[in-house]
Structure formats: C-alpha cells, structure tokens
C-alpha positions in Angstrom: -18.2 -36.6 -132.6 -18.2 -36.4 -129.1 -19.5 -34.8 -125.9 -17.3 -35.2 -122.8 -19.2 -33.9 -119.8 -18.7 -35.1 -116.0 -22.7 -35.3 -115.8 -25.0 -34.0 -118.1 -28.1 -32.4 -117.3 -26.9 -31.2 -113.4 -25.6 -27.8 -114.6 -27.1 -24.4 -115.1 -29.6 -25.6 -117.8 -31.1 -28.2 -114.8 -31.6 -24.9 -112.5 -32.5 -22.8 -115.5 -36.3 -21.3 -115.6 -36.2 -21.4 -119.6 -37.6 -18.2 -120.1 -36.8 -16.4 -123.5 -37.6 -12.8 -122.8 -35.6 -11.1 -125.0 -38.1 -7.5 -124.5 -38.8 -8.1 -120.7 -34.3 -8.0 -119.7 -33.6 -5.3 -123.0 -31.0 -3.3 -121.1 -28.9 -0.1 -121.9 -25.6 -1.0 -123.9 -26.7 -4.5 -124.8 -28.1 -3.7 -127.8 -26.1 -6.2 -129.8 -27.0 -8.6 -127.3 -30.7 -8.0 -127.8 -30.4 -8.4 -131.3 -28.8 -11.6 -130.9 -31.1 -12.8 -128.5 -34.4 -11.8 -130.5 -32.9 -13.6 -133.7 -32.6 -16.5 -131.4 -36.0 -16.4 -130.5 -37.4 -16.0 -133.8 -35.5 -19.1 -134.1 -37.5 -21.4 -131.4 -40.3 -22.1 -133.2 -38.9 -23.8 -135.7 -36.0 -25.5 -133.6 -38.7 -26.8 -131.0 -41.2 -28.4 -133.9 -37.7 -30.5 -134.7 -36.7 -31.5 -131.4 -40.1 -32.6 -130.5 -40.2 -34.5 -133.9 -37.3 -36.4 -133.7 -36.9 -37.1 -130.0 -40.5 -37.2 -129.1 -40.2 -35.3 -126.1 -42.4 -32.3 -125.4 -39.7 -28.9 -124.2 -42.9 -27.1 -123.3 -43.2 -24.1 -125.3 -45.2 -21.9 -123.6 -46.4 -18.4 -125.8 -48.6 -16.8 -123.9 -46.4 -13.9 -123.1 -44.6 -12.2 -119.7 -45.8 -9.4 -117.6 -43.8 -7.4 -115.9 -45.3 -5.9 -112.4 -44.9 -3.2 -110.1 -45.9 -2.2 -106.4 -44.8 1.3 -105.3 -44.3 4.4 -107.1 -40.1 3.6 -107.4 -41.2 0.6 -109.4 -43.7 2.6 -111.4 -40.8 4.8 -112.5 -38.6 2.0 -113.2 -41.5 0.3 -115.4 -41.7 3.5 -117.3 -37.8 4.0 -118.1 -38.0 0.1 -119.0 -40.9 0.7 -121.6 -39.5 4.1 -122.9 -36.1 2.2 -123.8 -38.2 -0.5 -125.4 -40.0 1.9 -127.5 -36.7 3.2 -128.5 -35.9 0.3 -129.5 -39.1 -0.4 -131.7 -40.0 -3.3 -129.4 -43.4 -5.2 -128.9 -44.4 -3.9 -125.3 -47.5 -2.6 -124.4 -48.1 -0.4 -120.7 -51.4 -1.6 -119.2 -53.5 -0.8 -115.7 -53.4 -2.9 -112.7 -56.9 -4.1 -113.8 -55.9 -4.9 -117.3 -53.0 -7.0 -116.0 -55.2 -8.9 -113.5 -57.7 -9.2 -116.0 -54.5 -11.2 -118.0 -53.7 -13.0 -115.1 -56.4 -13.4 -112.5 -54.5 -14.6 -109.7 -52.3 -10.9 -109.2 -52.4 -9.0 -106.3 -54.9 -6.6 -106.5 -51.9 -4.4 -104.4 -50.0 -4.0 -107.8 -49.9 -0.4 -109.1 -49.6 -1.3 -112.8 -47.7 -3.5 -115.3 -46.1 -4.0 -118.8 -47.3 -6.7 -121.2 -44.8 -8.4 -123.6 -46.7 -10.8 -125.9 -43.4 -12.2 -127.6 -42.1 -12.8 -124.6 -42.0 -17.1 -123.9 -40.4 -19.7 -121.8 -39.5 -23.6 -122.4 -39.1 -26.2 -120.0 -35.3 -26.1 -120.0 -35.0 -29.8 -118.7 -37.1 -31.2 -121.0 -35.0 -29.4 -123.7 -32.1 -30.5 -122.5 -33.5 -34.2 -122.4 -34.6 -33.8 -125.7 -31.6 -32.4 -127.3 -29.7 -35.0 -125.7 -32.0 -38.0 -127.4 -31.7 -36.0 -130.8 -27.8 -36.4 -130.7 -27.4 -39.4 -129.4 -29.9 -41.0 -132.4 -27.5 -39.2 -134.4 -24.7 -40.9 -133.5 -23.0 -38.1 -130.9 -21.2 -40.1 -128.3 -21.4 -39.1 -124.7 -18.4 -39.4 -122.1 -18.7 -39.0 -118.7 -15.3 -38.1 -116.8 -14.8 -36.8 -113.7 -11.4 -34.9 -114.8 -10.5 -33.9 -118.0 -8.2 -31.3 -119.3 -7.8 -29.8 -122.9 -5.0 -32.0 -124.9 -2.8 -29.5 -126.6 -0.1 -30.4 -129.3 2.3 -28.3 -131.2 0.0 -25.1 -129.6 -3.0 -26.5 -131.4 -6.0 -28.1 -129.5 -5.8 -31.7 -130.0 -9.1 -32.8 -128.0 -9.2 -33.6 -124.4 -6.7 -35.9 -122.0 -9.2 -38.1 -119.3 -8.2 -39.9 -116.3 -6.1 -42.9 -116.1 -4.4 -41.2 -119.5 -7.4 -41.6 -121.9 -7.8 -39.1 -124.8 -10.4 -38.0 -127.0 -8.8 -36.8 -130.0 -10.9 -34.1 -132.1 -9.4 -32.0 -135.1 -11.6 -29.3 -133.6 -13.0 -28.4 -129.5 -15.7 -26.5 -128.6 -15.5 -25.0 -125.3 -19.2 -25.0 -123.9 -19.0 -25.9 -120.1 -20.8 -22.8 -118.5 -19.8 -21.6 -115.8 -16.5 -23.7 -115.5 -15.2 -23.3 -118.8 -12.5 -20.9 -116.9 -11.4 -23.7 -115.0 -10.6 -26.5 -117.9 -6.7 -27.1 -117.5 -5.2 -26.1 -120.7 -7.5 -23.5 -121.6 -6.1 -19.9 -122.4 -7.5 -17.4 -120.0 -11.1 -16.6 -120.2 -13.0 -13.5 -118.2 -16.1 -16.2 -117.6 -16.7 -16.2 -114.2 -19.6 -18.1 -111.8 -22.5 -15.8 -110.1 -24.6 -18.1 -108.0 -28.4 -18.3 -108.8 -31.2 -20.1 -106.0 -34.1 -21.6 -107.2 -37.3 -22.9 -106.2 -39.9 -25.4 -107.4 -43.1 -25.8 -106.5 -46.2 -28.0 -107.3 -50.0 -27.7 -107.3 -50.3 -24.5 -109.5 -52.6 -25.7 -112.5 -54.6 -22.9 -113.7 -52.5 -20.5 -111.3 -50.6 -18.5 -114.2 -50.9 -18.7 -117.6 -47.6 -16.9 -118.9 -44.5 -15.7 -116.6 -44.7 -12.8 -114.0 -41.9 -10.8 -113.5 -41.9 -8.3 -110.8 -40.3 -5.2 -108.9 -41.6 -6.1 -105.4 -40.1 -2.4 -104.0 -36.6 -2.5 -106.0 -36.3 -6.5 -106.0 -36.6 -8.5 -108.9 -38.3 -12.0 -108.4 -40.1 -14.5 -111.1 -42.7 -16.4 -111.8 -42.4 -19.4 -114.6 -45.6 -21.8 -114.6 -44.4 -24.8 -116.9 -45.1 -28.8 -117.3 -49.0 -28.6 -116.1 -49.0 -28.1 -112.1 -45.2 -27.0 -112.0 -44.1 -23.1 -111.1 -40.3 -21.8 -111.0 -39.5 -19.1 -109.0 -36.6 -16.9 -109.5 -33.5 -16.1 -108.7 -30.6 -14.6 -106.5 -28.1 -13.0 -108.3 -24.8 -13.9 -106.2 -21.3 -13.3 -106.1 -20.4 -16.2 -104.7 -18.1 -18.7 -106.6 -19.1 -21.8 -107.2 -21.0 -22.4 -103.8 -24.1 -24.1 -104.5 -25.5 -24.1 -101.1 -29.4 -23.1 -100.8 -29.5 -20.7 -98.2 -32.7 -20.2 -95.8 -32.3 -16.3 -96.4 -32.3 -17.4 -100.4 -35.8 -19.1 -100.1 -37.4 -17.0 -98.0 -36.9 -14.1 -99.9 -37.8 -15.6 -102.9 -40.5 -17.0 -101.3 -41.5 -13.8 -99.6 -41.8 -11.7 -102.9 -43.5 -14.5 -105.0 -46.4 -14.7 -102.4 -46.5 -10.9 -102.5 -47.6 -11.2 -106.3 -49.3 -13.6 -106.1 -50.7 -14.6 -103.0 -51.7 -18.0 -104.3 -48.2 -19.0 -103.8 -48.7 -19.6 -100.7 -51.0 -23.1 -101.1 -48.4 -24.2 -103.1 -46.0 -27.5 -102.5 -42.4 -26.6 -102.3 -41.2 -29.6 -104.3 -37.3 -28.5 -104.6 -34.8 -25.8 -104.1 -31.2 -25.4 -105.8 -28.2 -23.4 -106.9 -26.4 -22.8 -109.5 -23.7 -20.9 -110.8 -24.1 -19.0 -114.4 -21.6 -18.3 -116.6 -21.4 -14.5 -116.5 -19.0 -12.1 -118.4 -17.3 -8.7 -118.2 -21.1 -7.2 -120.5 -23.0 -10.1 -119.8 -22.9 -11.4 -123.2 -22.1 -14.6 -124.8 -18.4 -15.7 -126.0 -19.0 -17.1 -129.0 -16.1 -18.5 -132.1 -12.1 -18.6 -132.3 -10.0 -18.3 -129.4 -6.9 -17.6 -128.7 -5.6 -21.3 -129.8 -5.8 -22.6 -133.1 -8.3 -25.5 -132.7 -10.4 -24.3 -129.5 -14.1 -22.4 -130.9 -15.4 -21.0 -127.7 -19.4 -21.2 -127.0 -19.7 -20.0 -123.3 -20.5 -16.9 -121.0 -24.3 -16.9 -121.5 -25.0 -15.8 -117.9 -28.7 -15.3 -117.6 -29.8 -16.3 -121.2 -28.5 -19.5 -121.9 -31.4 -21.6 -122.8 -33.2 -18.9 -124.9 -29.7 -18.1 -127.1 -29.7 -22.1 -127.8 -30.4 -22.0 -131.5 -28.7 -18.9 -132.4 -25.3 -20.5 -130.9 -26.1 -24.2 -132.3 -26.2 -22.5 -135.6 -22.9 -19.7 -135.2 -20.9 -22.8 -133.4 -21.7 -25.3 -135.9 -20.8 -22.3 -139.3 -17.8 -21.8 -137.4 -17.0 -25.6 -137.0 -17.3 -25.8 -140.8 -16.4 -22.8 -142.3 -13.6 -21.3 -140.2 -15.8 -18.2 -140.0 -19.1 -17.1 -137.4 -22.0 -15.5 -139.2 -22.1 -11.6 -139.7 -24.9 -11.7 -135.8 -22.0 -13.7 -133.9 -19.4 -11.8 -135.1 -19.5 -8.4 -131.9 -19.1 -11.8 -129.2 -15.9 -12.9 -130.0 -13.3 -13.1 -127.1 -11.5 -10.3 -128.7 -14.0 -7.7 -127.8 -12.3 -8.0 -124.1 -8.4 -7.1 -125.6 -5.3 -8.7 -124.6 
C-alpha cells in the first residue's frame, strides 16, 4: 500500500482548526450530512485512544464543549432559529444568558447579549492528528511518495494506479482519490464538481487559561471562531472565499478576523500572533462529502469535505476502507456518492 502525496501535512488539514461541531454548523437540508457527521463523532473517542496508543502522539482531544455567541438583536434571532432547528432535530443544545455563558467562559465580553451551549460539541488538534496518523501508517508498513506531478494511470478504462515524473508508476489494483481540494485537478480523473473556497487563518500564542472550549460567534451577521488547543495555542477562524486556489493572506483577512475575535473576547488582544495562512477546502455542489465508486472501475472517491474534514476522519476511514474490500459503502455512506450530482 501506498500514499503518493506531493507534501504531506501542508494542505487543508495543516490550516484546519479541528473542531468537530456536528450541533453548532446543523444546517437546513443537511440532515444526512449531520447524521454522518454525528456518527463520526461518536466515533472519536475511540479512534483517538488508538492513535495516541500506537503512535504516541497526543491529537489533543479537547471535550469541554462550544458556545455559540451573539451581540445584537439580529444575532439573537439567528441564535434562536439555530436552536429551534436543533431542537427539531432532537439535538443536545441548551440556550443560556449572557451571565451563564460568561460564567462558562470567563473571559467573554460582558457586551454579548446571550449564547447557546453545546456540550458534545469538541475539537482536536488537527496537526497533531495528522502527525499521528501518519506514524500509525507508516509502522504499519504504508509507504509514502512524494512527487511533485503525478496523474492517475488508466488501462483498458480501469484505474491502474498513478504515472510519476520521469515515467515512474505506482501500480495499485485499487485508487482512492483523497487530495482535497485538488482532487478536480488530478489528470486522468473523470470530472468531479469539487471545487477550492479559500479559508485564512490565524495563530496565536500566550492564551493558557484564556478559553476552555471553542467560541463561536455572530459579531453583527459575521461568523468568526475561537479554538484554544495544545496548552497556550488559540486558532481563529476563517474567511469563507471564492477565490481559487490563491493562498495569499490578505491584510483585510487578518484584520477582520482579528477585529471580531478581540470583540469576544477582548483578551485577544495580549495575545502573540505566531502565524497566519490560507487554504483552500474542498467544497461541493451541498457541502457534503464524496465518498465510494466513481465513474471508473478502480477509482473509490473520498473527497469534497469542505468545512468538516477533520471531524468526518473516522467515519470515512471506515466507509473508504468497506468499500476497498467489499465493493460496497456501508448503509451511512451510501446518500454521498458522486451519483447524487447526475450525469
């Protein structure tokens, strides 16, 4: 078995804020998407306690929960539509006060006009999951190949494995398409509606004791986040760009990200801005996954997770690897197939 990937790590999943908030992004029409994504979650545990075990390497599972926050009476009325669709849903989410949700995290604005609480609502540190899934294969005997250009190797209509530079091959009785936001863009590959939507990012050091579980807010119709994670470390989150794959940090970009985290929470602003980035996720026509067969005999497609790649990570590990050896996905995968899009 083999990975072939021009440089592992430097992706989405290196930008990524590794929150699993299945209850906090429940949206309208996603419903199958929820459902895979709360199976997924329920999943973490368990997937975590064997990563750590056999690579050694803590992902930093954090369960303290998310709270979602408001400031003006426009976000107040989008909190309640947001908790009255989770309640439809029969999901965990409790409305509190402005003083109950500083009394959860102490270092709020006292400015915000009232929250929702979602205890089953985590994050991981997606590098360090990354890292440690990486050490995990690679004990087990996965190689890793790192090529610049590659294209998909095609016999008799059947996917072969992959060509390499200078004529090298990688020959595979099966393929499995997973490269994010580019997996469009492999030569060789049938036509896929995945396309990039640029995310910036921020970093920042010095926040020990700041939070204890993510913050996401409304800041007056804008969506910003707050991820505290490896000790002293906070992520704050993201543009939502239609812009290619440009991966160039723009001062607007950090400002107003920088703007509406200090906003909610003012302590923010002591804070050392360690690093800023971009990058593109892989978004599709309902943002949901692309999971199983394609259109070519040999290719099993595991891409188009737009905003929740790291948290669907176990639930596609497991669908990918039935289909690999079954021919089939299990009954959860089975509404993400490509043919959900038609011709």
């Amino acid at each position: 078995m083999a990975v072939v990937d021009e440089a592992p790590g430097t992706g989405a999943s290196y930008a990524a804020a590794g929150m699993l908030a299945p209850v906090a992004e429940a949206g309208y029409g996603e419903e199958h998407l929820l459902e895979l994504c709360r199976a997924s979650l329920a999943r973490f545990p368990a997937f975590v306690a064997e990563l750590e075990r056999e690579s050694g390497i803590d992902v930093g599972l954090r369960t303290l929960g998310t709270c979602v926050v408001g400031f003006d009476a426009d976000d107040m009325v989008a909190l309640d539509v947001l908790h009255s669709f989770q309640r439809e849903l029969g999901l965990s989410a409790e409305r509190v006060v402005a003083r109950e949700a500083r009394r959860r995290e102490p270092a709020l604005t006292p400015r915000l006009r009232g929250a929702l609480h979602m205890a089953g609502d985590h994050s991981v540190d997606a590098r360090a999951l990354h890292a440690a899934l990486r050490a995990v294969a690679e004990a087990a005997g996965v190689r890793m190949v790192q090529s610049r250009s590659a294209a998909l190797w095609v016999r008799h209509g059947h996917a072969a494995g992959l060509q390499l530079a200078q004529g090298a091959r990688v020959a595979a009785h099966t393929v499995v398409l997973a490269l994010g936001a580019r997996s469009a863009t492999l030569p060789g590959v049938p036509p896929l509606p995945v396309r990039p939507v640029k995310g910036q990012i921020l970093r920042l050091r010095g926040a020990s004791g700041l939070l204890a579980g993510t913050v996401r807010a409304m800041v007056r119709g804008r969506q910003v986040y707050l991820v505290p994670y490896a000790g002293d470390h906070l992520i704050v989150g993201a543009t939502v760009e239609e812009k290619g794959f440009d991966e160039t940090v723009t001062a607007g970009g950090v400002y107003d990200l920088l703007r509406d985290a200090i906003e909610v929470v003012p302590g923010v602003t002591e804070l050392e801005l360690v690093e800023t980035l971009a990058r593109p996720r892989p978004g599709t026509p309902d943002n949901a996954p692309i999971l199983g067969a394609s259109t070519m005999p040999g290719l099993v497609l595991a891409c188009g997770h737009y905003r929740n790649g790291v948290l669907l990570t176990p639930v596609t590990a497991d669908a990918v690897a039935e289909m690999v050896v079954t021919g089939a996905l299990p009954e959860l995968a089975a509404p993400f197939t490509i043919h959900r899009f038609g011709r």
